[in-house]
C-alpha positions as CSV (number, residue, x, y, z in Angstrom):
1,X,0.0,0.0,0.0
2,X,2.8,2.3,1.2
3,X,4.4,1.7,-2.3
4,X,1.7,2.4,-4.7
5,X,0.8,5.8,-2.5
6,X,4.6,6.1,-3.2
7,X,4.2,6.1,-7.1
8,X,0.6,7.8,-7.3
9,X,2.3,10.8,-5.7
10,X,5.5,11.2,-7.3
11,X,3.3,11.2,-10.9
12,X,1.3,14.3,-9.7
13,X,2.9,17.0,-11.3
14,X,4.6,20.1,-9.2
15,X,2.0,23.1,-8.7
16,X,5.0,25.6,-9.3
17,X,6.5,25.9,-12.2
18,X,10.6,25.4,-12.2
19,X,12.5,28.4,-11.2
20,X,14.2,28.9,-14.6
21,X,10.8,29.2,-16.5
22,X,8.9,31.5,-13.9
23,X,13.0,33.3,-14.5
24,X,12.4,33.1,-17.9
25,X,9.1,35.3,-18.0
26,X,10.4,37.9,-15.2
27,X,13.1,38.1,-17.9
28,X,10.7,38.4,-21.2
29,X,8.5,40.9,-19.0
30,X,11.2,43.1,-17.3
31,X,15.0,42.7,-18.7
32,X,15.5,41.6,-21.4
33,X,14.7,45.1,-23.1
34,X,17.9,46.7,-21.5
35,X,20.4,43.1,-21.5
36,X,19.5,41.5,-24.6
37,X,18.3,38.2,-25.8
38,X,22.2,37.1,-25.2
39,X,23.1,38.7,-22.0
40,X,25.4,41.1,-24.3
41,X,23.9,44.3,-23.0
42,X,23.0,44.6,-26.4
43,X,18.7,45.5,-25.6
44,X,16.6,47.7,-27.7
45,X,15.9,49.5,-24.7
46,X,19.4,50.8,-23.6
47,X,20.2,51.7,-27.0
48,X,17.2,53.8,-27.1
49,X,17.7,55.2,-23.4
50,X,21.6,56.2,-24.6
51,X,23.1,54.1,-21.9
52,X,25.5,51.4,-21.2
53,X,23.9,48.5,-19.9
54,X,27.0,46.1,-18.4
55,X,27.9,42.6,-20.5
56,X,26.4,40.0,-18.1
57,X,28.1,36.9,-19.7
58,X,30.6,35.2,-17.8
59,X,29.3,37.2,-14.6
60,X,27.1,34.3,-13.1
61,X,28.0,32.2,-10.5
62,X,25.5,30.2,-8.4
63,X,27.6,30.3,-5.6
64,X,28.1,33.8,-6.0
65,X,24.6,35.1,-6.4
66,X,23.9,37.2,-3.7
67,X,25.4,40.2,-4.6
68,X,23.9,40.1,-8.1
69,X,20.6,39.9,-6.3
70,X,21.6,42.9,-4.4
71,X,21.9,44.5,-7.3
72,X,18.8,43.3,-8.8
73,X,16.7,44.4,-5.8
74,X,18.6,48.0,-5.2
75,X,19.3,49.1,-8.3
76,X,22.6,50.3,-9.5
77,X,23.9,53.0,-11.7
78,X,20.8,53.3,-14.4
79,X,19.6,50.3,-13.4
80,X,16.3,50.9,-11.2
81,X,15.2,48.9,-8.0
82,X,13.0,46.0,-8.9
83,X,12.9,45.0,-5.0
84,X,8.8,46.2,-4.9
85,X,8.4,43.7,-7.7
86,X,10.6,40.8,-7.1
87,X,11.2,39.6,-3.8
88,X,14.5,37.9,-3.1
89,X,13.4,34.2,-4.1
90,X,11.9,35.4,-7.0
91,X,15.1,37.5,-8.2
92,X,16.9,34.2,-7.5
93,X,14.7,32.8,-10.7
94,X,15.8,35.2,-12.8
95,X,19.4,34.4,-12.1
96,X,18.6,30.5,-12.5
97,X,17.4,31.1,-15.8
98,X,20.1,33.7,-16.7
99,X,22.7,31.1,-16.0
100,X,20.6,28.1,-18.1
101,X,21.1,30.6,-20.8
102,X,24.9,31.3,-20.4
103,X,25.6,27.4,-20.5
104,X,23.7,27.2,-23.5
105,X,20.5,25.3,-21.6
106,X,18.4,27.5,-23.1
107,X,17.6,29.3,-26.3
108,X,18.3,33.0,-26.7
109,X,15.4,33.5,-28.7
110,X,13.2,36.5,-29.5
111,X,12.1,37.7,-26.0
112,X,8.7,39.1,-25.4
113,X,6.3,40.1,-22.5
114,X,5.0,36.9,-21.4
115,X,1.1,36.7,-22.9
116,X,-0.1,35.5,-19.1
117,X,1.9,35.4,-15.9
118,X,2.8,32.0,-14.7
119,X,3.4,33.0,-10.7
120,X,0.9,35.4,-8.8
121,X,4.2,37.5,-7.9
122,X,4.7,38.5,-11.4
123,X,1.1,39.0,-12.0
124,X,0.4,42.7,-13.0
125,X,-2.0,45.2,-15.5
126,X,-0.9,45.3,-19.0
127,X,-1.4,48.8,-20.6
128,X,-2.6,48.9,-23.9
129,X,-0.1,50.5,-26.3
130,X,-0.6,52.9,-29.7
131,X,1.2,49.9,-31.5
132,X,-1.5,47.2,-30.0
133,X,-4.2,48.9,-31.1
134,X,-7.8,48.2,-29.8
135,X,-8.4,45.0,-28.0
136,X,-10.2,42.5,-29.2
137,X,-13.8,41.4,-27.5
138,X,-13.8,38.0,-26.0
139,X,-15.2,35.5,-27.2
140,X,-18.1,33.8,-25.2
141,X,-19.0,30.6,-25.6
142,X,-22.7,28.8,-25.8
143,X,-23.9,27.3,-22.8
144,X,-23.8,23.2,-23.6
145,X,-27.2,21.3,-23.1
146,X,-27.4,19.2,-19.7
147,X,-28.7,15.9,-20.3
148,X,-30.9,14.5,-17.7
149,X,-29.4,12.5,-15.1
């Protein structure tokens, strides 16, 4: 009995997602804009802003994470305070997934806001931009017949 309890447990899936994909959205949604798809510093957004965001590959340790967490949460230089958004478990992600990508676990691929957060803490309002244009209606769907039970 003990053993089947066992296996019907350890084939439920995990509620919370793995820290380098809930990492992986906090990125899409908040930094990749400024760091670039490679880590390069190479973002739309500091070339646009006029301002040297630092080369982040080769800077990631896990052993060594605190400080860059630190610096995540307080801000440095240009680089605003994200400590109201993240708190430090949730920074940690980001850095999990930041080092995936530096050993090549991961794709560098086009980065985006994430469509729908994947963790209440990165949860927030999405305002709608000139480029978005007018949102859609939602579609609503017909009530199904009940059969009689």
């Amino acid at each position: 009995m003990l053993i089947f309890l066992t296996v019907a447990f350890a084939a439920q899936p995990s509620k919370r997602p793995a820290d380098h994909i809930v990492g992986k959205e906090i990125y899409d949604k908040s930094c990749w804009q400024c760091h670039g798809a490679d880590l390069s510093g190479n973002g739309p957004a500091g070339e646009a802003l006029g301002i040297d965001v630092p080369d982040l590959r080769g800077q990631l340790d896990y052993e060594a994470m605190d400080p860059l967490v630190d610096t995540i949460q307080h801000g440095t230089g240009d680089m605003p305070a994200f400590s109201t958004e993240l708190d430090r478990p949730t920074t940690r992600r980001v850095l999990v997934y930041l080092k995936r990508l530096e050993d090549g676990k991961e794709d560098p691929t086009e980065h985006k806001a994430p469509e729908e957060p994947i963790d209440d803490e990165i949860e927030g309002e999405v305002e709608e931009t000139p480029q978005d244009g007018p949102l859609d209606e939602p579609e609503v769907e017909e009530p199904t017949k009940r059969l009689p039970i």
